[in-house]
Backbone bond lengths (Angstrom), bond angles and torsions (degrees), N, CA, C in turn:
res aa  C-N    CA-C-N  psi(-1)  N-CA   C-N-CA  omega(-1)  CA-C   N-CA-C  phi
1 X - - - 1.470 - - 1.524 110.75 -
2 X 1.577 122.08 147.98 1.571 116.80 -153.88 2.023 76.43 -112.79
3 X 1.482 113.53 135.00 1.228 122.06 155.32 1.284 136.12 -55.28
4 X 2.037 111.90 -22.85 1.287 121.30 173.79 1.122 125.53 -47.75
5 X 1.197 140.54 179.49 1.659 151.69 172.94 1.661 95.70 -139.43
6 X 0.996 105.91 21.77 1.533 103.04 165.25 1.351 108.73 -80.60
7 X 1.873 108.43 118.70 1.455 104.89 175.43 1.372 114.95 -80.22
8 X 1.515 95.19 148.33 1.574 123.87 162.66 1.139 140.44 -9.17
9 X 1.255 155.90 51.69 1.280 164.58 -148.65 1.715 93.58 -54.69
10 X 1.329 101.87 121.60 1.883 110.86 -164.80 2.056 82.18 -101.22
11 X 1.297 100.39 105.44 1.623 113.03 170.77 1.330 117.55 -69.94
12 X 1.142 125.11 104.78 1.868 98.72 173.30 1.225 110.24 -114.19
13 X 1.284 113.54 149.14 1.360 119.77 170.43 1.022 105.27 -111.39
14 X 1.902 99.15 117.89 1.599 118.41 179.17 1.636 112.84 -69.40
15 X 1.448 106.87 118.19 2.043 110.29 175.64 1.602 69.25 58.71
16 X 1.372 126.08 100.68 1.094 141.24 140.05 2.183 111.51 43.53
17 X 1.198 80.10 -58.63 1.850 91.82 179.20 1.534 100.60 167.99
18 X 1.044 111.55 72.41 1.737 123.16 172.06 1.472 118.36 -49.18
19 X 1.466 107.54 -36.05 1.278 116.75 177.51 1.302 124.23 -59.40
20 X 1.630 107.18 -17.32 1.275 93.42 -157.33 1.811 91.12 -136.65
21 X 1.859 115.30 -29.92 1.623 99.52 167.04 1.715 98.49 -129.14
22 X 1.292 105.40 -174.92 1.203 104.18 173.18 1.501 127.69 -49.64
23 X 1.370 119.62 137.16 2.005 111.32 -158.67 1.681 77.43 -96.15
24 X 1.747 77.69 160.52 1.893 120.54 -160.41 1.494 121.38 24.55
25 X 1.581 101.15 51.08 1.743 116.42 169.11 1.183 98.91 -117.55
26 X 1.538 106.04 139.26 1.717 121.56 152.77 1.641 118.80 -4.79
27 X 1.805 92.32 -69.24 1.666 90.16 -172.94 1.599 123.58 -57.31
28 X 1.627 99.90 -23.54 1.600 99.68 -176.97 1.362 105.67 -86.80
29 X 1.355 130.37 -24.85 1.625 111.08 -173.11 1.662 87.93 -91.56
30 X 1.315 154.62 10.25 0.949 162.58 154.93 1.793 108.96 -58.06
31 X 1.267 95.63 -100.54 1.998 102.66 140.16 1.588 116.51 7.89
32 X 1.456 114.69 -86.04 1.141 114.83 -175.72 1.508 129.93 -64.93
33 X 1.283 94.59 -31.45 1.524 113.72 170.43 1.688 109.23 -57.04
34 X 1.559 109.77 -43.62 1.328 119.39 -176.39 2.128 111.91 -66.76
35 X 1.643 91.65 -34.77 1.600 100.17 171.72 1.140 106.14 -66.56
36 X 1.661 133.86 -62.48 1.239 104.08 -159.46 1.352 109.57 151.97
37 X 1.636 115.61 -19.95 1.335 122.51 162.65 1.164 128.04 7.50
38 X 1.162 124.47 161.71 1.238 121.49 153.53 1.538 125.89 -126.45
39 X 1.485 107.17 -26.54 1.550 114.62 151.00 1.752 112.59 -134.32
40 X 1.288 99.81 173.17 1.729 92.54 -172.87 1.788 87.68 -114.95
41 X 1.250 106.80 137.41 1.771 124.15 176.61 1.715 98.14 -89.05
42 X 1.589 108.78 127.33 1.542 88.36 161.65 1.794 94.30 -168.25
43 X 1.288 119.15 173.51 1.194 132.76 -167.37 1.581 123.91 -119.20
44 X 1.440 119.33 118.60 1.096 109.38 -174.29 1.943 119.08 -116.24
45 X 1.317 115.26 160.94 1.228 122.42 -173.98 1.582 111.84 -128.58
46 X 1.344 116.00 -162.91 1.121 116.36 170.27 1.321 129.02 -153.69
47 X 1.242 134.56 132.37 1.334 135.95 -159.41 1.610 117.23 -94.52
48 X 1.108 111.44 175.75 1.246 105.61 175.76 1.531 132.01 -86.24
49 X 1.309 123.73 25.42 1.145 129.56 -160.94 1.754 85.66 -142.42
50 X 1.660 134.56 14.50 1.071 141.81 -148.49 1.645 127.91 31.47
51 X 1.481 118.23 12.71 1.034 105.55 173.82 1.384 111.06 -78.04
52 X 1.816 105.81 159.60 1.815 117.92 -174.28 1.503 99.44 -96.99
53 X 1.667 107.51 132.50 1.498 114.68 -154.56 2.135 79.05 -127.62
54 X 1.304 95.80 134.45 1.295 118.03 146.84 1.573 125.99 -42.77
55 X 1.424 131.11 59.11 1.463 96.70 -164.33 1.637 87.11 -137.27
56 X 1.070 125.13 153.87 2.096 113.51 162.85 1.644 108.15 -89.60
57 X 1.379 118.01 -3.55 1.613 102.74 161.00 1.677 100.99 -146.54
58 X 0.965 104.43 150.32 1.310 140.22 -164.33 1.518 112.31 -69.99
59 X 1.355 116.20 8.86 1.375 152.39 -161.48 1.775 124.05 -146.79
60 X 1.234 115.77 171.15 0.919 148.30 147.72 1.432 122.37 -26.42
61 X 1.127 153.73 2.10 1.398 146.47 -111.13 1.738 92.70 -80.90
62 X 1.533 118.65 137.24 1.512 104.43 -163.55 1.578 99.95 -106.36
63 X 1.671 115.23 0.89 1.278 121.65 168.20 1.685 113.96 -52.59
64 X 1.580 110.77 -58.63 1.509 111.50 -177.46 1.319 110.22 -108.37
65 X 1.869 146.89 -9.59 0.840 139.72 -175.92 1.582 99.30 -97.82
66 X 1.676 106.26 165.84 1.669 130.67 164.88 1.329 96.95 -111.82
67 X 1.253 109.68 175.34 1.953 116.72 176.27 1.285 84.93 -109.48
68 X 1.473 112.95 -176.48 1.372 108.91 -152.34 1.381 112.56 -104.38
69 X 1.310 112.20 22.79 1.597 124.04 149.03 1.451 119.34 -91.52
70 X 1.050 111.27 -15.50 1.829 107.11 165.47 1.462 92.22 109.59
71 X 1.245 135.48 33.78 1.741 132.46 -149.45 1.653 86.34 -141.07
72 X 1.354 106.66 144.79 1.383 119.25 -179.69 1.993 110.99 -70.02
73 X 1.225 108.82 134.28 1.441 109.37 176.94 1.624 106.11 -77.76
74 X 1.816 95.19 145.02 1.306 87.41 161.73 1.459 131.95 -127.30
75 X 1.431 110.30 0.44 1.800 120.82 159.11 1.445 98.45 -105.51
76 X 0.816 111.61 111.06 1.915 115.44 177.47 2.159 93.68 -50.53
77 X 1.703 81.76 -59.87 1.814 84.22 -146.93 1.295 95.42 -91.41
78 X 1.185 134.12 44.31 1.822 144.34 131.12 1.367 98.45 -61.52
79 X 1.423 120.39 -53.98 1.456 103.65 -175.11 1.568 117.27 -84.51
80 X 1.214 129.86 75.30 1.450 136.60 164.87 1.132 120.28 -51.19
81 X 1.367 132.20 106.89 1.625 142.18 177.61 1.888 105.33 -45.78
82 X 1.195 97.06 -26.19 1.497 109.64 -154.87 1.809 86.58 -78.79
83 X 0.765 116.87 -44.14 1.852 127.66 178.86 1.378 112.33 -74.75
84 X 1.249 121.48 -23.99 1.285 116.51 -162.91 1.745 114.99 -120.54
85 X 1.726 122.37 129.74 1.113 137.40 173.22 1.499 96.81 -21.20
86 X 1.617 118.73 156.15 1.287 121.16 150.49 1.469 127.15 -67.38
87 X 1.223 113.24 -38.92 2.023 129.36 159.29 1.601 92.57 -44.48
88 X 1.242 118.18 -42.77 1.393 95.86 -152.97 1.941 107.81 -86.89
89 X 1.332 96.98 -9.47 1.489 99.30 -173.55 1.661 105.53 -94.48
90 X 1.546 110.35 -17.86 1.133 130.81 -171.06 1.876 91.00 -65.18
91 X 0.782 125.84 -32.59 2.079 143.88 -131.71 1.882 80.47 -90.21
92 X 1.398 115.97 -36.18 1.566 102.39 -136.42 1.992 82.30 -103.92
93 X 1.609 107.43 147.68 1.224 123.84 177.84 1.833 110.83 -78.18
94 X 1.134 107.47 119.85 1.696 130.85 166.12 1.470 146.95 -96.18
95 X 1.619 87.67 6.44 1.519 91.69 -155.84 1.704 86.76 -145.19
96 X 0.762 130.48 -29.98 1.586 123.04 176.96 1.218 134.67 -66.20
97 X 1.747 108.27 -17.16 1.354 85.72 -170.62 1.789 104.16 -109.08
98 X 1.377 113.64 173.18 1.582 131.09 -146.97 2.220 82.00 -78.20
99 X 1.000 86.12 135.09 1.855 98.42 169.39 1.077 120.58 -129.78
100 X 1.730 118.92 107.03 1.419 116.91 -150.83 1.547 124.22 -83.60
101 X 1.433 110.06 -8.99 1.307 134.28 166.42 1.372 110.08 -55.50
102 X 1.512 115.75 -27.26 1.458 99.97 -154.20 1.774 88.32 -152.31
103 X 1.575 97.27 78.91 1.721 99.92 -167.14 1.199 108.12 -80.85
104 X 1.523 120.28 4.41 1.766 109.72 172.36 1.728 98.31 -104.51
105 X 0.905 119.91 28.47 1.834 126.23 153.30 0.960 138.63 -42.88
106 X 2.074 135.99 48.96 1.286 97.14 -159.34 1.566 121.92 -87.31
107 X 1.338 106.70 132.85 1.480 125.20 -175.07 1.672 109.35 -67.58
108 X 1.163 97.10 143.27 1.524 118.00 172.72 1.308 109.31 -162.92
109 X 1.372 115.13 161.57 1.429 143.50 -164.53 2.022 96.26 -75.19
110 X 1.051 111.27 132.39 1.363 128.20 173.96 1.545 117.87 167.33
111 X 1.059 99.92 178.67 1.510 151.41 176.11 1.254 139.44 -18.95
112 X 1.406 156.93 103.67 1.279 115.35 152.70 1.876 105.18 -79.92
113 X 0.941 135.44 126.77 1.255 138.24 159.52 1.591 140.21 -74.55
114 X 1.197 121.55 108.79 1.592 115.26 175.31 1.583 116.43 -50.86
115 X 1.094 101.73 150.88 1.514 132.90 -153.85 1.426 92.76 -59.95
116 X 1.475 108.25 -62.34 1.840 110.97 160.67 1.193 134.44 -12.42
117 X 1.459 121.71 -53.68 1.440 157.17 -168.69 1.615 101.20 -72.75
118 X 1.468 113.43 -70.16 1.451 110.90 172.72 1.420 134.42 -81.29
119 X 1.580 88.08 -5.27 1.589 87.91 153.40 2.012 127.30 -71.86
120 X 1.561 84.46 -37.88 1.504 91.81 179.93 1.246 122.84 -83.36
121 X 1.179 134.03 -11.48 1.464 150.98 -159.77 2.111 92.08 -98.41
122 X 1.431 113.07 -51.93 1.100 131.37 -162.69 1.970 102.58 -76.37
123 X 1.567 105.10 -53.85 1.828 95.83 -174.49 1.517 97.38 -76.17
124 X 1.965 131.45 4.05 1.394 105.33 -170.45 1.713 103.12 -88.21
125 X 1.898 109.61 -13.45 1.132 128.23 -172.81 1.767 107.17 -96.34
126 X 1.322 116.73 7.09 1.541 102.37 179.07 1.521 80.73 160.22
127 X 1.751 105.55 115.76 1.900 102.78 -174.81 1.459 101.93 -103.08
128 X 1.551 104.96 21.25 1.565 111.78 174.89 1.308 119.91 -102.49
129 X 1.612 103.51 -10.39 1.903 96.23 -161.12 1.307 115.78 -84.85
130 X 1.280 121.47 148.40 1.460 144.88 -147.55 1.669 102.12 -81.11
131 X 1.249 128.14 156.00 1.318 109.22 160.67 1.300 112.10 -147.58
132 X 1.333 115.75 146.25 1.622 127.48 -170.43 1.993 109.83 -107.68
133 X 0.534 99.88 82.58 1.631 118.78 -174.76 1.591 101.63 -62.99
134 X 1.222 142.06 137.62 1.423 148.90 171.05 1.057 117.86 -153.97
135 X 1.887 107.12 103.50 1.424 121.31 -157.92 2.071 96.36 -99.70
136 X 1.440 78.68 109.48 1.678 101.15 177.45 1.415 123.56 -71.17
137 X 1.309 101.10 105.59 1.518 109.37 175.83 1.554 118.50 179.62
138 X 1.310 119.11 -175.44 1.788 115.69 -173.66 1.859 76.68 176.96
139 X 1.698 75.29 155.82 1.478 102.88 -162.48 1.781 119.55 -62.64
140 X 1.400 104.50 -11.37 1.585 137.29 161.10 1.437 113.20 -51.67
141 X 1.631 105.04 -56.43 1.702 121.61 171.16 1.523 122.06 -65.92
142 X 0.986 129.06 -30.56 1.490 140.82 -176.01 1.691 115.56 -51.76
143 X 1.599 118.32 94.15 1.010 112.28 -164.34 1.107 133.35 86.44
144 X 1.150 117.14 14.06 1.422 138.73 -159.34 1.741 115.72 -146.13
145 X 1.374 114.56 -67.73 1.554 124.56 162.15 1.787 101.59 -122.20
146 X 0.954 128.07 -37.86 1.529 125.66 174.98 1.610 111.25 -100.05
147 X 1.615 111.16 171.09 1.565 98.62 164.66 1.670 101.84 -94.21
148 X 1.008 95.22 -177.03 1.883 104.44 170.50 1.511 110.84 -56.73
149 X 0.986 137.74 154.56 1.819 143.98 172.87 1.094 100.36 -41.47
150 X 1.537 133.60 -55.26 1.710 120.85 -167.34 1.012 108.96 -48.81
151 X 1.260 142.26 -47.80 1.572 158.67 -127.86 1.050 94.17 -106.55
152 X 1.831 129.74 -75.83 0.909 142.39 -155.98 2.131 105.45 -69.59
153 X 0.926 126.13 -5.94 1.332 139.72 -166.74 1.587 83.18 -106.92
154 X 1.293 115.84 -86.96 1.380 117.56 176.22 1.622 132.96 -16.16
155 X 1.008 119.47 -31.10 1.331 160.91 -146.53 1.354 100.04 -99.86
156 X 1.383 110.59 -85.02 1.493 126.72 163.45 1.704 119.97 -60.41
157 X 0.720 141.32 -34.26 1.579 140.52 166.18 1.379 103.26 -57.51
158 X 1.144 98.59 -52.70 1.681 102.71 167.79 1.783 100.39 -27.64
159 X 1.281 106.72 -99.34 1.406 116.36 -167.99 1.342 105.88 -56.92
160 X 1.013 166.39 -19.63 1.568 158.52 144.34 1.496 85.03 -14.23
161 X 2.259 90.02 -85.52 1.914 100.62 -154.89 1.686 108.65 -42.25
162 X 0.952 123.61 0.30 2.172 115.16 -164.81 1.477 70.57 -110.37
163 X 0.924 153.87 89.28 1.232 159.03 94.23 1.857 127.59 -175.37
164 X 1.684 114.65 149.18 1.417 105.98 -160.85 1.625 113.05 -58.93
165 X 1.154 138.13 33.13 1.360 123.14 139.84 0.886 148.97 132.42
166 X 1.786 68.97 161.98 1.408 116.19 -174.94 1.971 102.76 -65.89
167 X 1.317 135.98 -45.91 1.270 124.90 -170.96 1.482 118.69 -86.27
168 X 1.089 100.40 9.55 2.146 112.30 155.51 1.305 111.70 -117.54
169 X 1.584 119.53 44.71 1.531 102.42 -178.04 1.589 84.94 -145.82
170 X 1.237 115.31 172.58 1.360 127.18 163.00 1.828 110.46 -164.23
171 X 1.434 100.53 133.82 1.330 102.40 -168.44 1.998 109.83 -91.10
172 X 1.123 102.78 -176.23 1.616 101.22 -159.89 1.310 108.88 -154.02
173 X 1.759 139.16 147.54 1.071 140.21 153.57 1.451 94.23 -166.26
174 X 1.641 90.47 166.71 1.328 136.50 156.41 1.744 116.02 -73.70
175 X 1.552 112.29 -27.41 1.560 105.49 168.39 1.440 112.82 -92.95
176 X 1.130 108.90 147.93 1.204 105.11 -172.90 1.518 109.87 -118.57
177 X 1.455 112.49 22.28 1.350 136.54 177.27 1.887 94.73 -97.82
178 X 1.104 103.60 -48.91 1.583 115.59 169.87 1.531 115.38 -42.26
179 X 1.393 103.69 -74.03 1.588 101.20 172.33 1.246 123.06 -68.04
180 X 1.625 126.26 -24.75 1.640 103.54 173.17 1.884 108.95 -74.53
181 X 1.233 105.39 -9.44 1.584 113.20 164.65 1.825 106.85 -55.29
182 X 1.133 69.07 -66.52 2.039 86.14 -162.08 1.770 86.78 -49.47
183 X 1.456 119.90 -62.98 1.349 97.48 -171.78 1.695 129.15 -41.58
184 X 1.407 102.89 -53.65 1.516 111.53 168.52 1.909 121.47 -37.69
185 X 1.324 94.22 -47.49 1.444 105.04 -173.46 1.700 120.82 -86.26
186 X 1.492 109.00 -21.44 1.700 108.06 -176.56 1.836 94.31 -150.82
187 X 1.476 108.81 63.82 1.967 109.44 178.90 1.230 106.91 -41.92
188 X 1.687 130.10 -7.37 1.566 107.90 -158.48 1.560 83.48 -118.32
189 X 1.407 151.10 21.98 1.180 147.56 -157.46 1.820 98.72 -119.09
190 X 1.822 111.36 112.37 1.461 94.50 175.97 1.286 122.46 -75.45
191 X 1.499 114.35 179.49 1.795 95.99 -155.74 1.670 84.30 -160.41
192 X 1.465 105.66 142.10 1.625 114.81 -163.24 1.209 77.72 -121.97
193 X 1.569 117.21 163.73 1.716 136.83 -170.38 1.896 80.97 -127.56
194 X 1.161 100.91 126.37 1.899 118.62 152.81 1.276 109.64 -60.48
195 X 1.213 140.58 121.50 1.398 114.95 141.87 1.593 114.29 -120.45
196 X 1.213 125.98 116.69 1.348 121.93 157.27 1.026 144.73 -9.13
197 X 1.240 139.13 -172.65 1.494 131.87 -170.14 1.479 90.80 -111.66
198 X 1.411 120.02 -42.06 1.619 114.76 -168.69 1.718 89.02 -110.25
199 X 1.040 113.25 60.74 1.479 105.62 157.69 1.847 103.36 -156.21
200 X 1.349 122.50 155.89 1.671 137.60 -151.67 1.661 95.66 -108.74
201 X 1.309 102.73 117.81 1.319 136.06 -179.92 1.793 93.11 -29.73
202 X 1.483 90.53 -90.89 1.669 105.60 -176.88 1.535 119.22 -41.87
203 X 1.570 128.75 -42.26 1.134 136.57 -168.98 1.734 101.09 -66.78
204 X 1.481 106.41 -23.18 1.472 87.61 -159.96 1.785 80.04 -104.86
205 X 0.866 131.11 -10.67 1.455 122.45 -179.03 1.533 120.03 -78.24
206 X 1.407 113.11 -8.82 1.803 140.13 165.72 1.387 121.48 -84.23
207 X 1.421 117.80 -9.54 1.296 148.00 148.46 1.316 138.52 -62.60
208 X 1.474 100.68 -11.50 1.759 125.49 -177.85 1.376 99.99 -118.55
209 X 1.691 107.36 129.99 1.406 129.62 177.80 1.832 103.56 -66.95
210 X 1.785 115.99 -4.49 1.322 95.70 -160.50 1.705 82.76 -157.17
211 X 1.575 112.89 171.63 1.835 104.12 178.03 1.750 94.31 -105.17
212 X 1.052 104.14 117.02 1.446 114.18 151.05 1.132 127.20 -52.38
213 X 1.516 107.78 149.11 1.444 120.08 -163.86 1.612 114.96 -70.00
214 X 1.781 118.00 -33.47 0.985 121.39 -162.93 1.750 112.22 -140.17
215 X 1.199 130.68 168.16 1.230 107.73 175.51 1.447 110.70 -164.04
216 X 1.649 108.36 105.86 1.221 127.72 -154.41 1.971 110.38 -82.33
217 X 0.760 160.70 79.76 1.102 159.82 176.99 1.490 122.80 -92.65
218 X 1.599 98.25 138.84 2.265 96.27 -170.82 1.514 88.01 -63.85
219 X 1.098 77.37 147.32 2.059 103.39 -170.95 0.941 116.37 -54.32
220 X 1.549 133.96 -34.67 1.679 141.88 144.70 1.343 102.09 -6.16
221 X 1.116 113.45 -77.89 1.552 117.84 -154.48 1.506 114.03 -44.42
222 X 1.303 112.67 -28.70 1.745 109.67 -148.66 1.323 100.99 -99.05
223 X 1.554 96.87 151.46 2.097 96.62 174.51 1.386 84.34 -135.94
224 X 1.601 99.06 -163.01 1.780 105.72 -155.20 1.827 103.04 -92.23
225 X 1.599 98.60 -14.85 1.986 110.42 165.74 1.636 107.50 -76.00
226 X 0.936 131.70 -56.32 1.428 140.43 -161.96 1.600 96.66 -66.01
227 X 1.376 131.23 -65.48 1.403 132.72 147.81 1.315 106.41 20.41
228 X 1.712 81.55 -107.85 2.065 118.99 177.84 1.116 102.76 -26.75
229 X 1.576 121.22 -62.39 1.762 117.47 -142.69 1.890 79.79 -82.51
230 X 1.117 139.51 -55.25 1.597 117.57 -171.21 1.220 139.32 -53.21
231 X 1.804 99.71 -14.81 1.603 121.31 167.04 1.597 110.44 -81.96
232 X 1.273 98.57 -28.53 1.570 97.78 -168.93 1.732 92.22 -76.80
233 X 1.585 117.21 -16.83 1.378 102.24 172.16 1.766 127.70 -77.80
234 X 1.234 77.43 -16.75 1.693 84.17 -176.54 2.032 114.80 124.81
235 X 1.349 107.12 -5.62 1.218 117.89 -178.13 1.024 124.80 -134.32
236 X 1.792 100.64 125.52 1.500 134.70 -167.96 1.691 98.34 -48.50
237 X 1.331 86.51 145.67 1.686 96.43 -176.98 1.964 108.57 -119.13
238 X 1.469 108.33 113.94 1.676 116.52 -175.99 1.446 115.27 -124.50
239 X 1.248 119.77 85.31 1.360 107.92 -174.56 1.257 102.10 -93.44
240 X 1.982 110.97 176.65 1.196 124.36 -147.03 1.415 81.16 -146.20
241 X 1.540 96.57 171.13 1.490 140.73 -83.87 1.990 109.21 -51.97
242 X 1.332 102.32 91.18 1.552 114.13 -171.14 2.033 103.98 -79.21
243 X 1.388 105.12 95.69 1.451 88.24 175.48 1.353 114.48 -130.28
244 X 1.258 143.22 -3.87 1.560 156.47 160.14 2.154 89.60 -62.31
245 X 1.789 67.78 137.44 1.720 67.31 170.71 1.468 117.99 -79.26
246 X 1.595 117.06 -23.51 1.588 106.88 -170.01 1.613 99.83 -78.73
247 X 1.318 114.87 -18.16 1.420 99.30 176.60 1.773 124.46 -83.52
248 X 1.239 117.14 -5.47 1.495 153.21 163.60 1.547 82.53 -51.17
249 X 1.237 103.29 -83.47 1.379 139.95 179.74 2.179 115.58 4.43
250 X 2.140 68.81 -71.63 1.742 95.93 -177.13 1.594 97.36 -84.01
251 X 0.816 122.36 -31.61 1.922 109.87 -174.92 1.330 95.95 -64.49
252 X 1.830 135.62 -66.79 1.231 119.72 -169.34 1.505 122.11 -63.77
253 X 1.655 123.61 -8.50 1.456 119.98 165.73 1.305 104.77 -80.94
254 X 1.261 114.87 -27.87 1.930 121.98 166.26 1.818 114.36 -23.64
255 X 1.802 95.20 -59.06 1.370 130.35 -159.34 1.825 98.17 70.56
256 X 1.046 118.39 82.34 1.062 130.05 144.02 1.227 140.60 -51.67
257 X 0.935 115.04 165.35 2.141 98.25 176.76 1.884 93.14 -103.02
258 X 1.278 114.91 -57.98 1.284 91.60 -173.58 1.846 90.35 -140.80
259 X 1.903 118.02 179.25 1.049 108.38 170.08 1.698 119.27 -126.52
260 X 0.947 135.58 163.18 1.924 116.58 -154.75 2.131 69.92 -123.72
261 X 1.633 114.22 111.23 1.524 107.05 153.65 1.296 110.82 -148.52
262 X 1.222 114.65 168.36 1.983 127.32 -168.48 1.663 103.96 -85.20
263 X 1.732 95.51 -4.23 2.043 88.63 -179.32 1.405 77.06 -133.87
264 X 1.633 98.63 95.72 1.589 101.77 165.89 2.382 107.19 -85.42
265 X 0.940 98.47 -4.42 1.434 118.16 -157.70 1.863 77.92 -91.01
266 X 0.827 129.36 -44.26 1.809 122.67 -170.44 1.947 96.44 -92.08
267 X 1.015 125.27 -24.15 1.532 115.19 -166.57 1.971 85.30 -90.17
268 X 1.369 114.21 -36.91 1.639 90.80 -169.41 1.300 95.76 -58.85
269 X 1.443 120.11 -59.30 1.475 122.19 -156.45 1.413 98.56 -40.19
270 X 1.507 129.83 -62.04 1.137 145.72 -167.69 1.488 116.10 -47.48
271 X 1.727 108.16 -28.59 1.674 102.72 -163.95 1.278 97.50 -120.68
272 X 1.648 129.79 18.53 1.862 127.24 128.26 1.426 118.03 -53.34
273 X 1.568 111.35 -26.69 1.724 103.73 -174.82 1.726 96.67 -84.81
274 X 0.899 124.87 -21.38 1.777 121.26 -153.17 2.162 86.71 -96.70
């Protein structure tokens, strides 16, 4: 047992560990679970039969999916999750094909998976691990590839409450129509604000009917003042997508609260020295 009171560095593995298997499949939040995580990052959508689907676009994406002949897609967003059965999204391959971004990938045949699925697969492998939920959408999507926030909140709370939890999870977006939803609909649910790379910390935080618990920003944004003064407000600081080691590097001299990256396997190693 370590005598420190040095808090916890909250690990996430973004889409499970993208870096290393196919992102928001079984095998990768599997994977990470096996590294060491501490919460699993992942993105959800919604289908047309209302089930909540694992996916980061609301589509087809023809970068990592096949259609369900094993044949390269060629309108990604013809195939709308939002239109299409869950069987039927279940049909199409996610995990096979080569992703050049991320050449230590190993690919295999899978999934998109309901939210259900990796919930249960994930608390039977660790009934502690944390989860970062990021309900995908903008006011562009509404009715279109997502439903509107009521629905789409509704939807998902749903599946939270059918299993114990709700008090290791915290949900997440970029809309901020989303989270003053989620606040209205689940007050006891913590809730991280997105902010972009080209969008202003504060401006978008004046946009919320309420202060969020946490506040995730692309790692660009942050220096070692902006940090401090958001802790000194009371809110945990998680930026996204941290995968260079020197930038690992500067977030844990940051003192961060936690870091969201696709090589959760290089940030643990990395955050025994810090």
């Amino acid at each position: 047992m370590s005598c420190s009171s040095k808090p916890k560095l909250d690990i996430q593995g973004h889409r499970g560990c993208r870096g290393l298997l196919p992102e928001n499949s079984l095998p990768a939040f599997k994977k990470a679970i096996d590294l060491g995580v501490t919460t699993l990052e992942l993105d959800v959508v919604i289908s047309k039969d209302q089930k909540v689907v694992v996916s980061h676009e609301a589509y087809m994406n023809r970068t990592i999916c096949y259609d369900t002949t094993g044949a390269e897609i060629v309108n990604d967003k013809a195939f709308n999750l939002y239109h299409m059965t869950y069987d039927e999204i279940k049909a199409f391959d996610c995990g096979s094909k080569k992703y050049p971004r991320f050449p230590e990938q190993k690919n295999r045949k899978t999934y998109k998976p309901l939210l259900s699925e990796v919930i249960e697969l994930s608390d039977s492998l660790n009934p502690e691990i944390r989860y970062n939920i990021e309900i995908k959408t903008g006011p562009a999507d509404y009715n279109v590839f997502t439903p509107e926030p009521q629905e789409f909140v509704r939807l998902v709370m749903e599946v939270i409450n059918s299993y114990p939890i709700a008090q290791r999870s915290n949900l997440q977006s970029f809309d901020v129509n989303v989270l003053n939803e989620i606040k209205k609909q689940a007050p006891e649910m913590e809730l991280a604000l997105l902010v972009d790379g080209s969008e202003n910390i504060n401006e978008k935080l004046k946009e919320l009917n309420f202060k969020p618990e946490i506040i995730s920003p692309a790692f660009e944004l942050l220096t070692p003042e902006n940090v401090k003064e958001y802790q000194k407000d009371g809110y945990k600081v998680i930026p996204w997508t941290v995968n260079r080691l020197k930038d690992m590097e500067a977030m844990l001299a940051m003192k961060v609260d936690g870091i969201i990256t696709d090589y959760p396997d290089v940030l643990i190693s990395l955050s025994t020295v810090y």
